[in-house]
Structures are given as structure tokens and as C-alpha cells.
Jmol script that loads the backbone (N, CA, C; Angstrom):
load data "model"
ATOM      1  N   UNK A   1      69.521-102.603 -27.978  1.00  0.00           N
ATOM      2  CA  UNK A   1      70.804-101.941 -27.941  1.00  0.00           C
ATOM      3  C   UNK A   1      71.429-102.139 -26.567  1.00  0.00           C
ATOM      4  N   UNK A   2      72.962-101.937 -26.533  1.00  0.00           N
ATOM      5  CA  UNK A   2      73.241-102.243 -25.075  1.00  0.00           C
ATOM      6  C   UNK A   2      73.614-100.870 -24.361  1.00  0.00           C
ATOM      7  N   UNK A   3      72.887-100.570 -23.300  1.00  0.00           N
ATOM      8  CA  UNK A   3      72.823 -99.584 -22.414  1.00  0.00           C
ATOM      9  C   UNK A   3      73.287 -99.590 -21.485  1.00  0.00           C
ATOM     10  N   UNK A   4      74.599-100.007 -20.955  1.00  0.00           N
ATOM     11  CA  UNK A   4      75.083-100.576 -19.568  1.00  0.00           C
ATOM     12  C   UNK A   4      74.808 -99.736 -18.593  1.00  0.00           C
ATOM     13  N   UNK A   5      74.643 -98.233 -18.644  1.00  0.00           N
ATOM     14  CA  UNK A   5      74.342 -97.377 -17.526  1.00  0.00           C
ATOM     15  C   UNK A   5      72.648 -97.223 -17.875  1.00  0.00           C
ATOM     16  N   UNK A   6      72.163 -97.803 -18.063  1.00  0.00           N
ATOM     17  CA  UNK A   6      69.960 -97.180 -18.128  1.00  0.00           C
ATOM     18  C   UNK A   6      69.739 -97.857 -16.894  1.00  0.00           C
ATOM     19  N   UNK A   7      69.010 -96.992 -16.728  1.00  0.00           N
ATOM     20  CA  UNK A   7      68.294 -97.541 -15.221  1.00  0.00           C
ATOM     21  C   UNK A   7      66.893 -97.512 -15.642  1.00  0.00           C
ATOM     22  N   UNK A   8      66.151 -98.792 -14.957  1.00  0.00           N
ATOM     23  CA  UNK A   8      64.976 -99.175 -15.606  1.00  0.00           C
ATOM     24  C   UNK A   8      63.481 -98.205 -15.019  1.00  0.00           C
ATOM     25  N   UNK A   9      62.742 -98.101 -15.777  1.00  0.00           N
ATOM     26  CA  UNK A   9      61.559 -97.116 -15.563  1.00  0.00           C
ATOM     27  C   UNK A   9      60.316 -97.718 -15.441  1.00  0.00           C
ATOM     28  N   UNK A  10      59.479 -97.152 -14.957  1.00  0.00           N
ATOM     29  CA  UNK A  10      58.248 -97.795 -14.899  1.00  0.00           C
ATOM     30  C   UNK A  10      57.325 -98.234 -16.023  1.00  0.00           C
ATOM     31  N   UNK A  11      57.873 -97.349 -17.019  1.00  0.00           N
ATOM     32  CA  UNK A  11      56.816 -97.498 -18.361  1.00  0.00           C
ATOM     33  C   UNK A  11      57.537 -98.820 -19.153  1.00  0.00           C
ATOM     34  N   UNK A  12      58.884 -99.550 -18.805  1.00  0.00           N
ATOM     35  CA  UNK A  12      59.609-100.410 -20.052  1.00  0.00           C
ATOM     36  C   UNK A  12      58.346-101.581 -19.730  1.00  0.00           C
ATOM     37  N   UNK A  13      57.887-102.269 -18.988  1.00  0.00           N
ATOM     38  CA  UNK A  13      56.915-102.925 -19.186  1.00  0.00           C
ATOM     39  C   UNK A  13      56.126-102.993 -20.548  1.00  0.00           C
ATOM     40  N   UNK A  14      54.921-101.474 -20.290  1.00  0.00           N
ATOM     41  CA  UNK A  14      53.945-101.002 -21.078  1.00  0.00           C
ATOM     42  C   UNK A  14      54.263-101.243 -22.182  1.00  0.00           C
ATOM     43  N   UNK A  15      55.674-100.791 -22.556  1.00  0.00           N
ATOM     44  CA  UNK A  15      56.816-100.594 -24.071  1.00  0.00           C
ATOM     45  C   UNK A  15      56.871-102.058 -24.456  1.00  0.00           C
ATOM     46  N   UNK A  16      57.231-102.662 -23.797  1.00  0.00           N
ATOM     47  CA  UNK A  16      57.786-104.448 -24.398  1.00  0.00           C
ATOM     48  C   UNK A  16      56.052-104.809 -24.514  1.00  0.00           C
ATOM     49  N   UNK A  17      55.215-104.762 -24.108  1.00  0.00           N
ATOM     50  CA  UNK A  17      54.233-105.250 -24.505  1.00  0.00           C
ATOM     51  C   UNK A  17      53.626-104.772 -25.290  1.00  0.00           C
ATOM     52  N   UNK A  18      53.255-103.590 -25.436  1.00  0.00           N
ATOM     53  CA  UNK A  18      53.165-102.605 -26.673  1.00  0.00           C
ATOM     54  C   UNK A  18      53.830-103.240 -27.928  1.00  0.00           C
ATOM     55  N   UNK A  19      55.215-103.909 -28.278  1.00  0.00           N
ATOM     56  CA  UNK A  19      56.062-104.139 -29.075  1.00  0.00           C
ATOM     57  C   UNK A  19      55.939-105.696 -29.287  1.00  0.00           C
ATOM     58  N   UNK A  20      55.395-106.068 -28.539  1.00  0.00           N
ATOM     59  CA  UNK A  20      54.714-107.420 -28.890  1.00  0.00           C
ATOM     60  C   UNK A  20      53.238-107.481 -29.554  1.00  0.00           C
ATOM     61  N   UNK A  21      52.607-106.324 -29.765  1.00  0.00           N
ATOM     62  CA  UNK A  21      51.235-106.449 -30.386  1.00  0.00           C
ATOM     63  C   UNK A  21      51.482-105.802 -31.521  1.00  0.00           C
ATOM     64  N   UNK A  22      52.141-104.874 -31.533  1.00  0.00           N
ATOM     65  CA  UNK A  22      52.000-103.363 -32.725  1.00  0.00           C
ATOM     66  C   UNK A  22      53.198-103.135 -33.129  1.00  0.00           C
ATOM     67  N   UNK A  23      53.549-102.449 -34.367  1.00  0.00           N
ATOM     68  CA  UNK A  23      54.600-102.630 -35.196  1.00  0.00           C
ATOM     69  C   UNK A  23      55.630-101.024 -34.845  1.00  0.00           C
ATOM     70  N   UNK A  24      55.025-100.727 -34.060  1.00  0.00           N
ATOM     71  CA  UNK A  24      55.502 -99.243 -33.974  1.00  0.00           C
ATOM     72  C   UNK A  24      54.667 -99.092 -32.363  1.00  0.00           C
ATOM     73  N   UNK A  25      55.573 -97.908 -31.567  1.00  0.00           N
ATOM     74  CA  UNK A  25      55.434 -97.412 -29.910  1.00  0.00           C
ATOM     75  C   UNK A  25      56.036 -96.001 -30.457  1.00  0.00           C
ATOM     76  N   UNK A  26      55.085 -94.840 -30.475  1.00  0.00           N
ATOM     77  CA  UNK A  26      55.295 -94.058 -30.562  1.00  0.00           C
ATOM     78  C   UNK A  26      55.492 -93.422 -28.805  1.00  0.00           C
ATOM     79  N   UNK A  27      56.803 -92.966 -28.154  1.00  0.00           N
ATOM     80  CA  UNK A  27      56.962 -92.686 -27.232  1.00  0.00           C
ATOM     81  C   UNK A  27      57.098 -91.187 -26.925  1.00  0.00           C
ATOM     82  N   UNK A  28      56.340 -89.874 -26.089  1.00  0.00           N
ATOM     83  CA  UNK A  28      55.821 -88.761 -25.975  1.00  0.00           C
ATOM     84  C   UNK A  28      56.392 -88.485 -24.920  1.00  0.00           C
ATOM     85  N   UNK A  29      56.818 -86.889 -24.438  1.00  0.00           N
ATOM     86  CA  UNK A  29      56.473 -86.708 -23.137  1.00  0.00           C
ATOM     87  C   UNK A  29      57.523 -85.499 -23.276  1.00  0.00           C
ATOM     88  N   UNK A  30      57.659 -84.555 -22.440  1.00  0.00           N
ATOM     89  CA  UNK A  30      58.452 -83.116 -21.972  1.00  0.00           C
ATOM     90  C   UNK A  30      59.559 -83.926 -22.996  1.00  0.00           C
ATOM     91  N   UNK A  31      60.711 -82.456 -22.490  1.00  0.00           N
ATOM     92  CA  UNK A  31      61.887 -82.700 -23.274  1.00  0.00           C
ATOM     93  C   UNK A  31      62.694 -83.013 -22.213  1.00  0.00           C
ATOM     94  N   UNK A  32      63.751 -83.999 -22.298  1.00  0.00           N
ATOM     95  CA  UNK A  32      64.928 -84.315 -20.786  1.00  0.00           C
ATOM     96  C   UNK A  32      64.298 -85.406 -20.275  1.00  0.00           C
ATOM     97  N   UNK A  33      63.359 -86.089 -20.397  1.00  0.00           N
ATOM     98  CA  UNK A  33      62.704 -86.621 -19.359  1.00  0.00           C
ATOM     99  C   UNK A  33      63.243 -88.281 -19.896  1.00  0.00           C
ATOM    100  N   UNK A  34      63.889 -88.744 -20.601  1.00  0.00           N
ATOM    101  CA  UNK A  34      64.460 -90.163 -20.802  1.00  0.00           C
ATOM    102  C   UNK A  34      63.757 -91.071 -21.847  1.00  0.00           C
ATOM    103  N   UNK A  35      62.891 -90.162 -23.210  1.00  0.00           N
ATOM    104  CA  UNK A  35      62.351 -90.933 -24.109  1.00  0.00           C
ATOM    105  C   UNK A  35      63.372 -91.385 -24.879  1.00  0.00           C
ATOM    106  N   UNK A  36      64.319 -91.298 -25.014  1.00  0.00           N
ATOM    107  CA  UNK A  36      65.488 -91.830 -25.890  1.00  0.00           C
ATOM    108  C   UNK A  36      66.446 -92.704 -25.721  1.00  0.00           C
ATOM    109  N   UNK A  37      66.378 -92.420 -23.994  1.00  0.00           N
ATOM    110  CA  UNK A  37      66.813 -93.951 -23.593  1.00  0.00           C
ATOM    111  C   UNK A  37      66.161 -95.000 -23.593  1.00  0.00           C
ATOM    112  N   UNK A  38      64.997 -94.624 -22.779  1.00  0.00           N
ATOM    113  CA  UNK A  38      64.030 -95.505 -23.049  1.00  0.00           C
ATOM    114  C   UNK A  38      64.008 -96.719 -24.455  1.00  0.00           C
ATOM    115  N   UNK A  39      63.610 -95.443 -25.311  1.00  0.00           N
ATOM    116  CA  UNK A  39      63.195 -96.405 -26.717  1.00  0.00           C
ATOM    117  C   UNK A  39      64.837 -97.124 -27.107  1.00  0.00           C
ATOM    118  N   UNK A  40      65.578 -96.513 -26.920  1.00  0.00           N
ATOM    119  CA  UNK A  40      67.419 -97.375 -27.122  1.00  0.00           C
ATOM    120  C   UNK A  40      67.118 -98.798 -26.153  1.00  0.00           C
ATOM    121  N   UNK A  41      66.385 -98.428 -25.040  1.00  0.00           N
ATOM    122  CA  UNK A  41      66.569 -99.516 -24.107  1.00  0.00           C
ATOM    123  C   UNK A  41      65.803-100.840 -24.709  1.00  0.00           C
ATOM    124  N   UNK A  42      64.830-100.340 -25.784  1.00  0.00           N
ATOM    125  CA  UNK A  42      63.932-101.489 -26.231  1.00  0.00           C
ATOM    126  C   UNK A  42      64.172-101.580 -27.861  1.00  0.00           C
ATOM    127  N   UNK A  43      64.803-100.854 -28.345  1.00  0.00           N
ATOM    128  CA  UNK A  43      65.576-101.172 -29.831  1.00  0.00           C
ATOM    129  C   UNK A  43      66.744-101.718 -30.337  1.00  0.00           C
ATOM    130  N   UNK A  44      66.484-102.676 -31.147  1.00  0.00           N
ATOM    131  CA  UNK A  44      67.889-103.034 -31.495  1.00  0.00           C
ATOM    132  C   UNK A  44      68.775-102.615 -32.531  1.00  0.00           C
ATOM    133  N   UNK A  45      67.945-101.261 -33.424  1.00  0.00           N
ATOM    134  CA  UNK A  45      69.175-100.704 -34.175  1.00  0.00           C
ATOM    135  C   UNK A  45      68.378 -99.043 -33.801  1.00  0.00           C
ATOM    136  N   UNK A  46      68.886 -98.239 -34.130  1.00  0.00           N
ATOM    137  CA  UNK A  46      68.432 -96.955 -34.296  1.00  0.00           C
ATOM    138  C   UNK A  46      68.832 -95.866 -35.764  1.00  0.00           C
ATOM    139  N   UNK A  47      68.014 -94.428 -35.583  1.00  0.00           N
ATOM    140  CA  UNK A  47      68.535 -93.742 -36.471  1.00  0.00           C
ATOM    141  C   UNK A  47      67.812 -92.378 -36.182  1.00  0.00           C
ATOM    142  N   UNK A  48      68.890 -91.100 -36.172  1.00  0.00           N
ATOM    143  CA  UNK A  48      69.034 -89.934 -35.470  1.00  0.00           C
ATOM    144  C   UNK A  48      68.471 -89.315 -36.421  1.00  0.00           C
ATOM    145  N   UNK A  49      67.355 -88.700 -36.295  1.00  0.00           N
ATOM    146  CA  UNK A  49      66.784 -87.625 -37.151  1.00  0.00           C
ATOM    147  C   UNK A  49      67.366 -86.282 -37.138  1.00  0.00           C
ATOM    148  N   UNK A  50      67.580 -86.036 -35.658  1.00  0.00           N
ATOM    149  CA  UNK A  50      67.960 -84.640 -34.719  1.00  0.00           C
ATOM    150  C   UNK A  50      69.344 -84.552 -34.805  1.00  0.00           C
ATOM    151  N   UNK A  51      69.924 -85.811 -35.446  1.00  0.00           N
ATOM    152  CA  UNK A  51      71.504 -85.374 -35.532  1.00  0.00           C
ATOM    153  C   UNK A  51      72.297 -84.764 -36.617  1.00  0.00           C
ATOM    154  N   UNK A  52      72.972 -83.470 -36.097  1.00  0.00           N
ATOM    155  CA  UNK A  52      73.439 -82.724 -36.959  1.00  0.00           C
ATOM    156  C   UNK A  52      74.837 -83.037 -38.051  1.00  0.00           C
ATOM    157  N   UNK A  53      75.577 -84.026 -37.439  1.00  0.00           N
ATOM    158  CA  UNK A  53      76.194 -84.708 -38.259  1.00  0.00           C
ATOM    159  C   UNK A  53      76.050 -84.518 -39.515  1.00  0.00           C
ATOM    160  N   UNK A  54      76.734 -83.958 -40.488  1.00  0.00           N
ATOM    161  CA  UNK A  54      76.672 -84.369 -41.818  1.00  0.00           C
ATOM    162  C   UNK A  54      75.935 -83.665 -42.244  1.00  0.00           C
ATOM    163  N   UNK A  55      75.540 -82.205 -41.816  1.00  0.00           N
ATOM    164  CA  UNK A  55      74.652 -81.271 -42.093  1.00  0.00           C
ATOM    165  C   UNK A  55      72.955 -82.135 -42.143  1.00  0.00           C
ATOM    166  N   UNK A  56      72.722 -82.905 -41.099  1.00  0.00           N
ATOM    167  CA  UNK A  56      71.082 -83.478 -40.704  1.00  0.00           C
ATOM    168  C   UNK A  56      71.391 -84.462 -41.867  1.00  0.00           C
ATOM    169  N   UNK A  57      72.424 -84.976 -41.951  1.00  0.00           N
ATOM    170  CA  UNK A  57      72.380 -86.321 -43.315  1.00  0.00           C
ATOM    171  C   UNK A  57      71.340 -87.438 -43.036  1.00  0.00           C
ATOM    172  N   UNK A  58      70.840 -87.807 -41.801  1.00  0.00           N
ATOM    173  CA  UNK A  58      70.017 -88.597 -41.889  1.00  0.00           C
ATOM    174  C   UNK A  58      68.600 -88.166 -42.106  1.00  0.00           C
ATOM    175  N   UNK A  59      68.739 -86.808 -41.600  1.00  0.00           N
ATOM    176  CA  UNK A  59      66.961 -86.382 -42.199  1.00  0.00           C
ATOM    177  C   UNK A  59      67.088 -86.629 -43.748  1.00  0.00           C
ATOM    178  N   UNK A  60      67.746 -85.607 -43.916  1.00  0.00           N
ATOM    179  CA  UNK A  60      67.764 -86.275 -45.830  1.00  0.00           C
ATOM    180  C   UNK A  60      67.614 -87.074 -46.502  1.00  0.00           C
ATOM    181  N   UNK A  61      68.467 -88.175 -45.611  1.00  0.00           N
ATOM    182  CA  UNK A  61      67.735 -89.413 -46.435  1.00  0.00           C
ATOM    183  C   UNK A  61      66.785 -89.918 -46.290  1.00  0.00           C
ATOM    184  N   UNK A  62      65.960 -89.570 -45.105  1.00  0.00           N
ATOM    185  CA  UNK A  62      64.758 -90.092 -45.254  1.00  0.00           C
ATOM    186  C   UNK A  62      63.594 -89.389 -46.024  1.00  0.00           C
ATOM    187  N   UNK A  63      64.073 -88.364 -46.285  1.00  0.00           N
ATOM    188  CA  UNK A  63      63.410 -87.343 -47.039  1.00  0.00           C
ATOM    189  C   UNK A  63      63.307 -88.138 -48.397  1.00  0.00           C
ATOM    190  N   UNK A  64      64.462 -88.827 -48.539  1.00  0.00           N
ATOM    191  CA  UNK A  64      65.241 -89.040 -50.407  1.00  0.00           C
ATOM    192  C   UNK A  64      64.678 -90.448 -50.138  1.00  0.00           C
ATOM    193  N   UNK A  65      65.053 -91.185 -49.485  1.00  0.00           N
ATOM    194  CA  UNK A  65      64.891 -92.338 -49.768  1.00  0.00           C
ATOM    195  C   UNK A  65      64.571 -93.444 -48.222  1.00  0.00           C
ATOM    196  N   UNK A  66      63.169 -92.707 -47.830  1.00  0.00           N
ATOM    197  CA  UNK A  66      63.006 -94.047 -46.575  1.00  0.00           C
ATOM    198  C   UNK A  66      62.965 -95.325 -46.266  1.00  0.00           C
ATOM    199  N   UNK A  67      62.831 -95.971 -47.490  1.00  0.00           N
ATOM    200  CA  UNK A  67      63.157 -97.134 -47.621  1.00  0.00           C
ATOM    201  C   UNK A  67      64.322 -98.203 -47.191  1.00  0.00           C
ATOM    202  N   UNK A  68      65.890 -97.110 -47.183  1.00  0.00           N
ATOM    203  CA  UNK A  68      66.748 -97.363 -46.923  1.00  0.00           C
ATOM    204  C   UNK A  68      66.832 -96.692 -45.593  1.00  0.00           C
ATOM    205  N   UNK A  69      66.217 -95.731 -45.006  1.00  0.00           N
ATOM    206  CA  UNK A  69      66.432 -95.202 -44.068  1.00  0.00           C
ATOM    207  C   UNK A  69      66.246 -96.072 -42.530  1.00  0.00           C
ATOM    208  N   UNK A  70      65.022 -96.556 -43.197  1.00  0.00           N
ATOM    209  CA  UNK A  70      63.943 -97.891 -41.993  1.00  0.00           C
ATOM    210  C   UNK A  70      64.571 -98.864 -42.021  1.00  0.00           C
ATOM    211  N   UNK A  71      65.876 -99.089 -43.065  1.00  0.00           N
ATOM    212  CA  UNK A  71      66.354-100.880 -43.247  1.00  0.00           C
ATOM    213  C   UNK A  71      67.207-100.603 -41.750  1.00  0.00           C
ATOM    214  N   UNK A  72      66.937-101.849 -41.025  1.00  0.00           N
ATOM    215  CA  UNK A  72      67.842-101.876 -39.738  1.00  0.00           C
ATOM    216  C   UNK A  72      67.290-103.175 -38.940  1.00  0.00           C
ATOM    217  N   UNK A  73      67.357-103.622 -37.647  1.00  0.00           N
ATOM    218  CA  UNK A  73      67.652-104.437 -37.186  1.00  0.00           C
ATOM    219  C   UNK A  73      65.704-103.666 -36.450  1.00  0.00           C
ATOM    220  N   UNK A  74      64.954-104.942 -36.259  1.00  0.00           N
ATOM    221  CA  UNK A  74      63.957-104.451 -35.205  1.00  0.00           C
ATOM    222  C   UNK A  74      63.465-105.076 -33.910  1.00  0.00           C
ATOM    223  N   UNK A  75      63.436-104.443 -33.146  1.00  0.00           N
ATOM    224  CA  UNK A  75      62.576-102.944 -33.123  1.00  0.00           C
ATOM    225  C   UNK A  75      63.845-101.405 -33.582  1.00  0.00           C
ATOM    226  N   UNK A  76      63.399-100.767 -34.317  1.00  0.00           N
ATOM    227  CA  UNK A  76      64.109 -99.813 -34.762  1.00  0.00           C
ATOM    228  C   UNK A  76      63.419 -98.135 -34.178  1.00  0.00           C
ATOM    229  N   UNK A  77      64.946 -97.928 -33.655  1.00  0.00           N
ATOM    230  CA  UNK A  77      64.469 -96.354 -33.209  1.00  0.00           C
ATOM    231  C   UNK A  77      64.314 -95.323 -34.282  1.00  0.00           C
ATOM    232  N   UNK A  78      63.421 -94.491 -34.381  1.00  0.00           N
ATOM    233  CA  UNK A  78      63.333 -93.320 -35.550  1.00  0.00           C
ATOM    234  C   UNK A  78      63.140 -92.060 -34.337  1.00  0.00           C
ATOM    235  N   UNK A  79      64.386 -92.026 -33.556  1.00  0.00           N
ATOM    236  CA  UNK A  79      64.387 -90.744 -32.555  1.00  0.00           C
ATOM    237  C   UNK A  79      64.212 -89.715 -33.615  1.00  0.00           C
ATOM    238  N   UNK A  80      63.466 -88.345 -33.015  1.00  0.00           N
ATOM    239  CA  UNK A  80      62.658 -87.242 -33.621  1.00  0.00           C
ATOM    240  C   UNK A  80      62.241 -87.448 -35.047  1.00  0.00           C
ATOM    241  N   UNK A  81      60.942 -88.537 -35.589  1.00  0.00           N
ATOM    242  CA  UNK A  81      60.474 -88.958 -36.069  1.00  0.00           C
ATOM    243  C   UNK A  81      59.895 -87.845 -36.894  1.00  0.00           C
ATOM    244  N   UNK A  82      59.388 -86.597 -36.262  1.00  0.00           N
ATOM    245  CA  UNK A  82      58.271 -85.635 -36.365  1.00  0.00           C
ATOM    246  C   UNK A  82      59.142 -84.689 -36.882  1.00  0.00           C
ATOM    247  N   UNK A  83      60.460 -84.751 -37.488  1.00  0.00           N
ATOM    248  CA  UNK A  83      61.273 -83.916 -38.083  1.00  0.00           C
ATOM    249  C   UNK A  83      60.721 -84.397 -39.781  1.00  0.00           C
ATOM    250  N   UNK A  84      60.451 -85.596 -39.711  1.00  0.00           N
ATOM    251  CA  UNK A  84      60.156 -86.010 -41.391  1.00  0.00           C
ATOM    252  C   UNK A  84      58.805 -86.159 -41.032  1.00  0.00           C
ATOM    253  N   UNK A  85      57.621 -85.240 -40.834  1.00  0.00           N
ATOM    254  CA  UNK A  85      56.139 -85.852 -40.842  1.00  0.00           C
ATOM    255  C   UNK A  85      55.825 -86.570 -42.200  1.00  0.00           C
ATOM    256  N   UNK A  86      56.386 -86.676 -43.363  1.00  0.00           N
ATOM    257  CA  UNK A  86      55.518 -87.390 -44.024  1.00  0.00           C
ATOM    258  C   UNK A  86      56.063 -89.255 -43.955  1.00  0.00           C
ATOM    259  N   UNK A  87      57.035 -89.256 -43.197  1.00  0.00           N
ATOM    260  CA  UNK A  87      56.721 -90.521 -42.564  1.00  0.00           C
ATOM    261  C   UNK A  87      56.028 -91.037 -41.586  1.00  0.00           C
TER     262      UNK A  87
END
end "model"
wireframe off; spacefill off
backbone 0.3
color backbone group
């Protein structure tokens, strides 16, 4: 994705290589602390779990139908992932 203001971190290394072995980088840590840029900084499409838009329309659909939810460009962001645990 293009991020013209991210400023680069110590972990994007770990991340791009991580993303060269494994199909998924599950990224952790406090709240505020830049996991969302981060993973934007190393994805090329995304999709907002946490966004309220549309009364949480995208949780729903992944609820209804993940199949279509995951279709996107990769590496693909699934920011607050842990809102749908049974994905």
C-alpha cells in the first residue's frame, strides 16, 4: 500500500522476511504503538474488521462469507483479525 508519511521501524525487516517464508505475519503488541501501519506498510490490499462503517459491514461479511472477504491483492491486511476468531 502507499504510505507516503510511515516512517520505517525496526521490525519491517523481520516482517518482509517473515512474508517471504509464511503465508500469514500475525503482528501483536500494546494498543497505539504502529501495528497497522506497519502491516499497511507491507500489504498490498487490506480489510477493516474494527471499522464501524456500515454498522461493522465488514465483520459481517466475514462472518457470512470469508471467502469473499480474503479475495484481495497479497499480502493482505485482516486489521483486528481477532474480532472474527473463527477465522
Amino acid at each position: 500500500m502507499d504510505n507516503e508519511v510511515y516512517l520505517p521501524r525496526l521490525i519491517d525487516k523481520q516482517v518482509a522476511l517473515e512474508l517471504e517464508s509464511f503465508g500469514a505475519v500475525c503482528i501483536e503488541g500494546a494498543k497505539w504503538c504502529g501495528k497497522t501501519w506497519t502491516s499497511r506498510h507491507h500489504s498490498n490490499s487490506a480489510l477493516y474488521l474494527g471499522d464501524p462503517s456500515g454498522n461493522f459491514q465488514n465483520r459481517e461479511l466475514m462472518n457470512l462469507a470469508p471467502e469473499v472477504a480474503l479475495d484481495g491483492k497479497v499480502p493482505r491486511l485482516i486489521d483486528e483479525w481477532q474480532e472474527v476468531p473463527s477465522v
